[in-house]
C-alpha positions in Angstrom: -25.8 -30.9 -5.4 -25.2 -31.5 -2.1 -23.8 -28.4 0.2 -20.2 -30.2 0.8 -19.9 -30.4 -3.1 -21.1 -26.9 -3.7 -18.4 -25.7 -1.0 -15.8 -28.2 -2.9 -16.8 -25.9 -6.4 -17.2 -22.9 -4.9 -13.5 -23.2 -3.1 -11.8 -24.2 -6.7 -13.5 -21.6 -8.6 -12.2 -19.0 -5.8 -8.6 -20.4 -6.3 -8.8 -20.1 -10.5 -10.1 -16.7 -10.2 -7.0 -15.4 -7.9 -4.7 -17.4 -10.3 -6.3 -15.7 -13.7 -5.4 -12.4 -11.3 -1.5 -13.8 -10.7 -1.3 -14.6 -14.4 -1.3 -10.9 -15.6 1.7 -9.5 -15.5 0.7 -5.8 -14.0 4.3 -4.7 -12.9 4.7 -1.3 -12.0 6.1 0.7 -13.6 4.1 0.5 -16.2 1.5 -1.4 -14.7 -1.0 -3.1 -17.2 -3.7 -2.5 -14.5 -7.0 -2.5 -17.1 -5.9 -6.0 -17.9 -6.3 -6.6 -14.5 -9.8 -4.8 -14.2 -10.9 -5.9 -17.4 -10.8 -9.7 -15.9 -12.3 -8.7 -12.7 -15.2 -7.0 -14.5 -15.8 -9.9 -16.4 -16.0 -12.6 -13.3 -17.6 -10.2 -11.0 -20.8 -9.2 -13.7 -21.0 -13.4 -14.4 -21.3 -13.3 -10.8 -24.3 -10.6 -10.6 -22.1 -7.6 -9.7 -22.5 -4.4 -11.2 -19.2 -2.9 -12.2 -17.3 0.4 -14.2 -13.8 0.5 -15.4 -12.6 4.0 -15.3 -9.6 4.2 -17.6 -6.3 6.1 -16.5 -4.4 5.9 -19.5 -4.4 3.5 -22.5 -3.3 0.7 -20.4 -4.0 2.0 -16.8 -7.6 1.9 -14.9 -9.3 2.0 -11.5 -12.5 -0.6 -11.5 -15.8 -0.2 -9.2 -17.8 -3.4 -8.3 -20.7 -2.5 -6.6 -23.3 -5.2 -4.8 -26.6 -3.4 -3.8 -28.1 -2.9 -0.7 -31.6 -2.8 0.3 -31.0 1.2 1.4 -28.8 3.2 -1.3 -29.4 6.1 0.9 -26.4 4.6 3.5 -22.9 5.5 3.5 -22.0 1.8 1.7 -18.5 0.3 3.0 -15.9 -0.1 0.6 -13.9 -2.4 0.7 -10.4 -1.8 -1.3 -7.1 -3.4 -3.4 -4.6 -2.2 -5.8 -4.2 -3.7 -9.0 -1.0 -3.7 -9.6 2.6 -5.2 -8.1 6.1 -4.8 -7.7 8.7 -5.9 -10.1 9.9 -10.0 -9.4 13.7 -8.5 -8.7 16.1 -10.1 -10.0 16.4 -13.4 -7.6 15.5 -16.6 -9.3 12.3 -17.6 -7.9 10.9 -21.3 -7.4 7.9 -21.1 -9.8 7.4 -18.7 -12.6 6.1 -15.6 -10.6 3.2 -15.2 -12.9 2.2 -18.9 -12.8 0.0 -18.4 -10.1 1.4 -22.2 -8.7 -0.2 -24.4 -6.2 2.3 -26.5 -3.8 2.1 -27.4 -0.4 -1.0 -25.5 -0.2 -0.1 -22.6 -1.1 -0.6 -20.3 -4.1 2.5 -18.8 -5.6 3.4 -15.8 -7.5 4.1 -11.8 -7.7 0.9 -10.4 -6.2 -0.1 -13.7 -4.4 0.1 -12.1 -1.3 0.5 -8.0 -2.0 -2.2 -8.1 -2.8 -4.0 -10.1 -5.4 -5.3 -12.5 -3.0 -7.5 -9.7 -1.1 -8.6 -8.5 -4.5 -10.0 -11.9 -5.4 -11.3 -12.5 -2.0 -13.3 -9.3 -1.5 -14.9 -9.9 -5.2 -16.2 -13.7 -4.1 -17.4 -12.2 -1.0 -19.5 -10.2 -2.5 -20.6 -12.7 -5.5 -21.4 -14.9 -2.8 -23.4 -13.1 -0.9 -25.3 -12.4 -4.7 -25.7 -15.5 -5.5 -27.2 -16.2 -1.7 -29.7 -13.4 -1.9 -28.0 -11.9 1.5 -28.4 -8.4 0.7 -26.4 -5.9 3.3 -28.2 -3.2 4.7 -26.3 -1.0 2.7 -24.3 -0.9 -0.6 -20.8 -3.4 -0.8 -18.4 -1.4 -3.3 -14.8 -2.7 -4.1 -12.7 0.1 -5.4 -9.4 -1.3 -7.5 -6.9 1.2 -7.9 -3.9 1.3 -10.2 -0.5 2.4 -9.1 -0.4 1.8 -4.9 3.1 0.5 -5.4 4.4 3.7 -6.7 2.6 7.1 -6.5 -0.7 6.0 -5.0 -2.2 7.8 -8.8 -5.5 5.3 -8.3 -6.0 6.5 -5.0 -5.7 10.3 -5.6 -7.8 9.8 -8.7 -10.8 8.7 -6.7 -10.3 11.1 -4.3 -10.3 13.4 -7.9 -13.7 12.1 -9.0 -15.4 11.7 -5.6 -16.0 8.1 -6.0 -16.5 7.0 -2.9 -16.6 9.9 -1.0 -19.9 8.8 0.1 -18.3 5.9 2.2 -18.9 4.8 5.8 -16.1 3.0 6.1 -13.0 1.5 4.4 -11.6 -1.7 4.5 -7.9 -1.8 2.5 -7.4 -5.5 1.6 -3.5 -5.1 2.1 -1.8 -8.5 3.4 -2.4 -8.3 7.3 -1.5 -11.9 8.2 -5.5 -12.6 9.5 -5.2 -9.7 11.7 -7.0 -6.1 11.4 -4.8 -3.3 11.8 -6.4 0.6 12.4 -3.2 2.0 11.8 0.2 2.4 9.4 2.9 4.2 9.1 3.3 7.3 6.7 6.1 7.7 3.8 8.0 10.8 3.3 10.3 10.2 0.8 13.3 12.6 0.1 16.5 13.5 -1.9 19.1 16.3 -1.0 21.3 17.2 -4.0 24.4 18.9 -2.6 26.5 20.8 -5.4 30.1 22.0 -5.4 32.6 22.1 -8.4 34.5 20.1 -10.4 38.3 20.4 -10.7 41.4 18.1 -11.5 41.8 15.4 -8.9 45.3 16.5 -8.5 44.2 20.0 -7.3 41.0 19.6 -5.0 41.6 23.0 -3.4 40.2 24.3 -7.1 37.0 22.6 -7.0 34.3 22.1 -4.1 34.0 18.4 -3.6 29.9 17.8 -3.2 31.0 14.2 -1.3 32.5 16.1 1.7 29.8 18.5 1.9 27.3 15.7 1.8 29.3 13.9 4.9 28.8 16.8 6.7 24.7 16.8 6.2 24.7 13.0 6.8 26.4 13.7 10.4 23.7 16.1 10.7 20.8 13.4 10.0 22.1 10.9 11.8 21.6 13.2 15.0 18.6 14.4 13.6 15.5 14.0 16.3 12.0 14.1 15.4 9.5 16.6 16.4 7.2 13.7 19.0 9.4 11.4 20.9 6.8 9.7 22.0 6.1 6.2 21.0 3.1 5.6 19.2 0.6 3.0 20.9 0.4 0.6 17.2 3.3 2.0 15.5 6.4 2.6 17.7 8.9 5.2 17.4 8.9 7.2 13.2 11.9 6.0 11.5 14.5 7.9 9.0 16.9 5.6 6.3 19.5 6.8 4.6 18.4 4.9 1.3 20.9 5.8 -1.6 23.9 8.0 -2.5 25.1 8.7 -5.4 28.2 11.2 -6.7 31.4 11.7 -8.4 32.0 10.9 -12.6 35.9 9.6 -12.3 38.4 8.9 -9.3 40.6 11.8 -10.9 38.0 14.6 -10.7 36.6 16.2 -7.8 32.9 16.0 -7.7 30.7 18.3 -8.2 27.5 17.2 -7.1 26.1 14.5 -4.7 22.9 13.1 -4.4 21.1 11.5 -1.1 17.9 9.9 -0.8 16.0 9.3 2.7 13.0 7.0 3.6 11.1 8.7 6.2 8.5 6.4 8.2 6.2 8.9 10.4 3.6 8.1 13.0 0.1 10.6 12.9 1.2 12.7 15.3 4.3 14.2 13.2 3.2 16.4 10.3 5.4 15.6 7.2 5.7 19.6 7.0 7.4 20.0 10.1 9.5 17.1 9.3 10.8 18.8 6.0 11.1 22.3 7.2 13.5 20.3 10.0 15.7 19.2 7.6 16.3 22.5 5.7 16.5 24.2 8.6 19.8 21.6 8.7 20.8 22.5 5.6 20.5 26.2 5.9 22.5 25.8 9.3 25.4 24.3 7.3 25.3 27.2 4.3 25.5 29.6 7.0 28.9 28.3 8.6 30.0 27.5 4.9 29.5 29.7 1.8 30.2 27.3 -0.5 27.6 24.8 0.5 25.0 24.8 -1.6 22.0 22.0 -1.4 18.5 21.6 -3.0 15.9 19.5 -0.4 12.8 17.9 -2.9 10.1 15.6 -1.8 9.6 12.9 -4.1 7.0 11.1 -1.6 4.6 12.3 0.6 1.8 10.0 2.1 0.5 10.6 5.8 0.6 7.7 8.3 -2.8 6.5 8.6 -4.7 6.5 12.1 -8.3 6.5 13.4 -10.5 8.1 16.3 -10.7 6.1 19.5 -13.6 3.9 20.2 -14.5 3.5 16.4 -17.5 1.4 16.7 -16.7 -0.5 13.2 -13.5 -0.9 14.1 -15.0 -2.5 17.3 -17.1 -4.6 15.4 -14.5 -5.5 12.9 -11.9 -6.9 15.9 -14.7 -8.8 17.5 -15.9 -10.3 14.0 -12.2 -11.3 13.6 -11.7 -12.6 17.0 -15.0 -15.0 16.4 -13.7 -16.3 13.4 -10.3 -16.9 14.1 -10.3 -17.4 18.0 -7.8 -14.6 18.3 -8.1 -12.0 21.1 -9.3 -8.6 19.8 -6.2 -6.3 19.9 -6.1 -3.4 17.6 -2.7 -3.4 15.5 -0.7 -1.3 13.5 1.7 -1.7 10.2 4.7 0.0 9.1 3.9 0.1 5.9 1.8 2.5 4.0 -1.4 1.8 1.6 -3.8 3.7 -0.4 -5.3 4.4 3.0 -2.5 7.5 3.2 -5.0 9.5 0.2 -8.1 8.2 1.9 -7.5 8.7 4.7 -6.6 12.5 4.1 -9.9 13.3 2.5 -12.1 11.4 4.2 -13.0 11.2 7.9 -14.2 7.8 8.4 -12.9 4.2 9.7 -10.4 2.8 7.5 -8.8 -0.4 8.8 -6.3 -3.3 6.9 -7.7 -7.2 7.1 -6.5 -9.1 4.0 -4.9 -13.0 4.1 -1.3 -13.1 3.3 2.3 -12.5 5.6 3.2 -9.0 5.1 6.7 -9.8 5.6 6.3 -12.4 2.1 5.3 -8.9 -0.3 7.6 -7.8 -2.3 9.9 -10.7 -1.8 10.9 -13.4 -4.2 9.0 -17.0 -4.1 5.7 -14.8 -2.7 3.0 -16.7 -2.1 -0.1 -17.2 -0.5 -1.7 -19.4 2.0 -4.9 -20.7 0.3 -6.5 -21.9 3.9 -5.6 -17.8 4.9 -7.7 -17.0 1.6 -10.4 -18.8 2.3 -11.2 -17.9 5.5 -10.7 -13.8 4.1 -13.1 -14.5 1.7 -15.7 -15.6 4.8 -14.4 -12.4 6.9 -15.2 -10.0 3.9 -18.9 -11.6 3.9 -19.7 -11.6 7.5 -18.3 -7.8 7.8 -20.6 -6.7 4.7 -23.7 -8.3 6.3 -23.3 -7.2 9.8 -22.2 -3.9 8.4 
């Protein structure tokens, strides 16, 4: 077979394997990630690989696929993906989002792009570089971890079981558009539940209506400053959304509680801590001037912005690898999203960086796809980073 052919095979059996991945539905919630797992175990030991489900729950796992090294004594890299997606919504798509659909060269469906694609590409990396006798100096593992798009529970359960707490380095296969990011933005998620009491609509000056107090904390947020006002290098300026509010039961009742939620995105330098004891230092400021204010602050999401040390010789090598390849100029980048590298990243002290094919701006959207070309030439980054690793 001549090499053209084999590359002709080897590209078409990369493409099926990324839509056998699209095909399962692993929507979280629930999830269904050993289904996903269970299919990747079975391509990547055909291909060589060496792998172990560890089961979550009855339908929930993490998977490890390891490719060994010629020293086991090395920190190995790790290269990393979450199994699992976010629902389709409720906009009609194109193509059936878990038909993993080919037009216009490119590969359609929910996951396609966040982040199927860099699950499937990091696992024919390393089968390729298997099946070419290429050992890497040190151990390749791929860690898949189940529930990234919710509570990170994959993440934290490796971090549990110590995993890969060997590592050197981490890549997170996230969608990064061909380009490597060192940084992201955290996630502080929270909800203020502001209570008053209820009373006939006809006399409000019974009751304590929980909507006006709640306009008076939301005039407070929205003047609300954070701790650093400097702008991060990658990141920019941290960010706070008011996200949802919810209160009242009838037009002819006044309410008696209100509910606010707030999406927090943080750079490294702000500690979430700080951030939270800010806002109930807001809400304790209001209950002082007003006895009948009465609020409850809970974090429902807490996950660090991600950042490295300066002059990071992987992630050195990693830009200049990238900048070969792609005939880019090396610059460092950041994203405002957040990935499993949040958990990682707070146990471990190593490199952790974001390279995977795929527009960010496409996850979590309807008609999300995939550029196969952007796949491909993943799957060649992934290799040449494990062997000059």
């Amino acid at each position: 077979m001549s090499r053209q052919r084999e590359t002709e095979v080897e590209r078409e059996k990369s493409i099926a394997f990324l839509q056998s991945l699209i095909r399962i539905n692993s929507v979280n919630p629930k999830g269904n990630e050993l289904e996903v797992a269970k299919k990747i175990a079975a391509y990547a030991e055909e291909g060589g690989l060496q792998t172990e489900i560890k089961a979550l729950t009855k339908e929930r796992a993490n998977i490890l696929v390891r490719l060994e090294g010629k020293d086991s004594s090395r920190a190995p890299l790790v290269f990393s993906g979450h199994l699992d997606t976010v629902p389709i919504g409720d906009t009609p798509w194109k193509y059936d989002p878990f038909s993993g659909e080919i037009s216009d060269g490119k590969i359609y469906g929910r996951g396609s792009c966040d982040m199927k694609g860099g699950v499937a590409a990091i696992i024919e990396a390393m089968i390729r570089l298997k099946q070419a006798n290429e050992k890497p100096k040190a151990d390749i593992i791929f860690a898949g971890t189940a529930g990234e798009e919710v509570d990170c529970l994959g993440a934290r359960e490796l971090m549990k079981d110590k995993s890969i707490h060997h590592a050197g380095a981490i890549v997170i296969a996230e969608p990064s558009n061909g380009r490597v990011f060192s940084a992201h933005k955290g996630a502080l998620w929270l909800e203020i539940v502001v209570y008053g009491k209820t009373a006939h609509g006809s006399m409000p000056e019974q009751g304590v209506n929980a909507i006006v107090h709640m306009n008076n904390v939301l005039n407070k947020l929205m003047e609300y400053r954070f701790p650093y006002e400097k702008e991060h290098a990658l990141l920019g300026k941290p960010s706070l959304n008011i996200s949802t509010i919810t209160g009242g039961v009838k037009t002819n009742v006044v309410p008696d509680q209100c509910t606010v939620t707030l999406d927090i995105r943080s750079i490294p330098e702000i500690k979430h801590e700080t951030i939270v004891d800010n806002i109930q230092a807001i809400l304790d400021e209001i209950h002082a001037d007003n006895e009948d204010f009465h609020a409850v602050l809970t974090v429902k999401n807490d996950l660090p912005a991600l950042g490295n040390e300066e002059n990071q010789p992987f992630i050195k090598s990693a830009l200049e690898l990238n900048a070969a390849l792609n005939k880019i100029h090396p610059t460092e980048a950041g994203a405002n999203y957040y990935t499993d590298g949040s958990v990682f990243g707070s146990f471990l002290n190593i490199p952790i960086i974001i390279y995977g094919p795929g527009d960010e701006r496409l996850a979590h959207q309807p008609n999300e796809y995939v550029d196969m070309e952007q796949y491909m030439k993943s799957i060649t980054y992934y290799e040449e980073l494990a062997k000059n690793y």
